[in-house]
N, C-alpha and C positions, 0 to 999 in steps of 0.2 A: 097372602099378600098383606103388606103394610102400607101402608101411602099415606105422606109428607108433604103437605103445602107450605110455604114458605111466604111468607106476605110483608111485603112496606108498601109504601105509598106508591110511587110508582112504577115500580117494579124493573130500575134500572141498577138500581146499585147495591143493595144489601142481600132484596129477597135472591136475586141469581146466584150471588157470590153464596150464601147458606147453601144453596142448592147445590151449585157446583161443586163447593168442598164437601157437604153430606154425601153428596153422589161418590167423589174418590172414596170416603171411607167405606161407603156402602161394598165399590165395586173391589178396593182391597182387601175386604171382610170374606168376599166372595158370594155378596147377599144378592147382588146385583138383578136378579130370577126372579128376586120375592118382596124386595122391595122399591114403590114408587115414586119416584122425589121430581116435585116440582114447585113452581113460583107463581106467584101473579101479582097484583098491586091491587089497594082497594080503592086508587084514582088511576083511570085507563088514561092518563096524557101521556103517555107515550106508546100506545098498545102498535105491536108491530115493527117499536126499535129493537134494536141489541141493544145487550149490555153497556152502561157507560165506560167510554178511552178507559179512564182510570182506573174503574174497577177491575177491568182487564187485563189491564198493566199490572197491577199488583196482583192479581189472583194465579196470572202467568209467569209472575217471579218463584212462586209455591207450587209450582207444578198444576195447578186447576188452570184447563181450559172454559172459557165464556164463550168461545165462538161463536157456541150455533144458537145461544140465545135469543128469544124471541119475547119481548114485552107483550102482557094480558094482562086484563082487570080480573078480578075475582065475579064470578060465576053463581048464580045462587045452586046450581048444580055441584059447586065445589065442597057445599058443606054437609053433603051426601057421600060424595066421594073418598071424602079422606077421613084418613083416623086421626093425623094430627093436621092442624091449622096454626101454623105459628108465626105469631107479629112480631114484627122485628121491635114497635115500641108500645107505649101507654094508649095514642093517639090511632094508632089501627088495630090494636085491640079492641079497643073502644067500636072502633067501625064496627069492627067482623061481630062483633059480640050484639049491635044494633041490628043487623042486617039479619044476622042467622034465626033460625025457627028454634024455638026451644029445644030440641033433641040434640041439636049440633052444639050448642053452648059449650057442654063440658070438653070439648074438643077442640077449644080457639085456648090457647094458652100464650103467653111472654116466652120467646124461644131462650132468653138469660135463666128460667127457671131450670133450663139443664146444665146448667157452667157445673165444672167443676172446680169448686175451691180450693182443692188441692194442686190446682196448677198455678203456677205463679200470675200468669199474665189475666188471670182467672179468678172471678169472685163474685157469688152468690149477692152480694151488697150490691153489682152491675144488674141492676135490674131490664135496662134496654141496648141497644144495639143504635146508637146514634147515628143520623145520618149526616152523611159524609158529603152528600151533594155540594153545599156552597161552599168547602171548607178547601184547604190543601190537600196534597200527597199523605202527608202522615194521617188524615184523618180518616183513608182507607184502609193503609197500616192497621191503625189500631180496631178497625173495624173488622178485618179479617183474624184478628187475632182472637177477640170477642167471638166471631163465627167458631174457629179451631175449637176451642173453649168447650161451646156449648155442643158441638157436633158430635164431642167425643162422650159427653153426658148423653146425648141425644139417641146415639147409635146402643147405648149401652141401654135405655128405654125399649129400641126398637128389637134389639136384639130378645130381652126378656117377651115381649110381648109374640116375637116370632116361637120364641121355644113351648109358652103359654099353646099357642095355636096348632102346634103338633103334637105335644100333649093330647088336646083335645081328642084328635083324631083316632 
């Protein structure tokens, strides 16, 4: 197994939508078995909402359902858990990288270090994933398109790191 945290601040609008669209790729890779994807926020003010209206509205224009999401803070058991930790900016990096116990470090990473530059809407020079909270419509747009981006870099990390693991075996 692989397992994928996904983290913003409060984990209404960026870390779900990563999550939710990692999860499509994951589940039409057929990985679905083996790998674990989920979110949390590194401020619980909303622990127990859904997903934000907006986010949902556009992540269900692209085929990703948010339904059944549920907001959580990050866990100091989360950084046990998972193989990746990834902030959606500078400012939760920053958290998760304060909070974590030294073993977990190298496992909080900026979720843009997977873009692939080779896609248009897509560039390594996009170092974060801006949040879209106080902004308009377009500014989930562009924020899911950032998520596409890096999923597909992401998934092609996860993928390596699965085949790594049966190797071993």
């Amino acid at each position: 197994m692989v397992r994928v945290l996904f983290v913003c601040m409060g984990n209404i609008c960026r870390s779900p939508t990563a999550a939710g669209v990692f999860r499509a790729l994951v589940e039409r890779e057929g990985l679905a078995d083996r790998v674990v994807v989920d979110s949390a926020g590194t401020h619980a003010y909303h622990a127990g909402e859904g997903a934000d209206r907006r986010a949902r509205l556009t992540a269900a224009k692209r085929g990703i359902d948010l339904g059944d999401h549920v907001a959580r803070g990050v866990r100091s058991a989360d950084f046990d858990a998972f193989d990746f930790i990834l902030a959606m900016d500078r400012d939760n990096f920053a958290e998760l990288v304060g909070r974590a116990p030294a073993a977990a470090r190298s496992r909080i990473r900026l979720f843009m270090e997977f873009a692939q530059p080779a896609e248009p809407a897509c560039s390594r020079a996009i170092a974060e994933v801006p949040d879209p909270y106080y902004g308009g419509p377009d500014g989930f747009d562009h924020v899911l398109d950032l998520i596409e981006c890096a999923s597909a870099g992401l998934l092609t990390e996860v993928s390596r790191r699965l085949r790594a693991r049966t190797a071993e075996r």
